[in-house]
C-alpha positions in Angstrom: 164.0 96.6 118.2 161.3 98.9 119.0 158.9 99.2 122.2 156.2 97.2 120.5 158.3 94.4 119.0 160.0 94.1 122.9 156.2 93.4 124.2 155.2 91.0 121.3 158.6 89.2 122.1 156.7 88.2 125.8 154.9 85.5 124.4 157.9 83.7 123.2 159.8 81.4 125.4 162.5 82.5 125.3 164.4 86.0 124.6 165.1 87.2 121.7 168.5 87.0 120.8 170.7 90.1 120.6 169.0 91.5 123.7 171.5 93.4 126.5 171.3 91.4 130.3 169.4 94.3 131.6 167.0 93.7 128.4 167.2 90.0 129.2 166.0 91.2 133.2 163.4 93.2 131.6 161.9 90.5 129.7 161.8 88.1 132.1 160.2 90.3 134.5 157.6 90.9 131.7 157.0 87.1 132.0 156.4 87.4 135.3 159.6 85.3 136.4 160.9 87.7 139.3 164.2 85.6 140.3 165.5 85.3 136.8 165.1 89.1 136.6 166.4 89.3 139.9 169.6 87.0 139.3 170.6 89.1 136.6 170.3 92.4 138.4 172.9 91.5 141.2 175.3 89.4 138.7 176.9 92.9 138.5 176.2 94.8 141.9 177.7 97.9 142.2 176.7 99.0 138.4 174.0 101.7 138.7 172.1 100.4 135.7 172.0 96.9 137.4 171.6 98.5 140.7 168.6 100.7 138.9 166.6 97.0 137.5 167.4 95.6 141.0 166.1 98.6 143.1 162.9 98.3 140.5 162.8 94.6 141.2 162.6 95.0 144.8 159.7 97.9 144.7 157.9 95.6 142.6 158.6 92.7 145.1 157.0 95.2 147.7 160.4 95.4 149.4 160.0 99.5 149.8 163.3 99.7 152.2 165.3 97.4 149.9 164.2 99.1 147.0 165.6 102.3 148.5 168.7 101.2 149.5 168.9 100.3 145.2 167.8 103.5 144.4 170.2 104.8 146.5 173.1 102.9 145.0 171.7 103.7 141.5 171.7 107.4 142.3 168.2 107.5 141.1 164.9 108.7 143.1 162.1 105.9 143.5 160.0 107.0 141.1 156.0 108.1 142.2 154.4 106.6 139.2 152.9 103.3 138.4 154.9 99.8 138.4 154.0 99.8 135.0 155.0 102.7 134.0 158.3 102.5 135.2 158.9 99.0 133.4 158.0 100.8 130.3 160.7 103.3 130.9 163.4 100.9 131.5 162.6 99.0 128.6 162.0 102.5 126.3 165.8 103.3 127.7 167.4 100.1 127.4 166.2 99.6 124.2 167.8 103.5 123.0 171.1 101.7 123.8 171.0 99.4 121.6 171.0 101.5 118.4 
């Protein structure tokens, strides 16, 4: 699936199919439904790449001290850029793994 097919898949109802969880989180959070995204993130706390949607999660929830503590947990650095931009990222990197 590429970038573009990802954001045309928003204005479904539902996922696509064949779509990792943290894709799944993604795309929810696309939809602007935060606890869905957010319940998958912590199904498997203690997984940095779930630990790295759920630290995004939180800085988009305006949560900057819970955020850390993800980022932290994710051993990644909150990044200084745009909300956006950072969704875009995760979705451009989740999206490599599945090829």
């Amino acid at each position: 699936m590429t970038y573009e097919a990802f954001q045309q898949s928003l204005s479904l109802d539902t996922p696509p199919a064949g779509l990792s969880p943290l894709l799944t989180a993604l795309w929810h959070d696309g939809k602007d439904d935060w606890e869905s995204a957010h319940e998958i993130a912590q199904s498997a706390e203690g997984t940095p790449a779930y630990d790295r949607i759920h630290a995004y999660l939180h800085r988009k929830e305006g949560d900057q001290w819970n955020a850390g503590y993800w980022y932290r947990r994710a051993a990644a650095s909150m990044p200084s850029g745009s909300l956006d931009k950072e969704w875009e990222s995760l979705v451009h990197h989740h999206l490599s793994l599945l090829s």
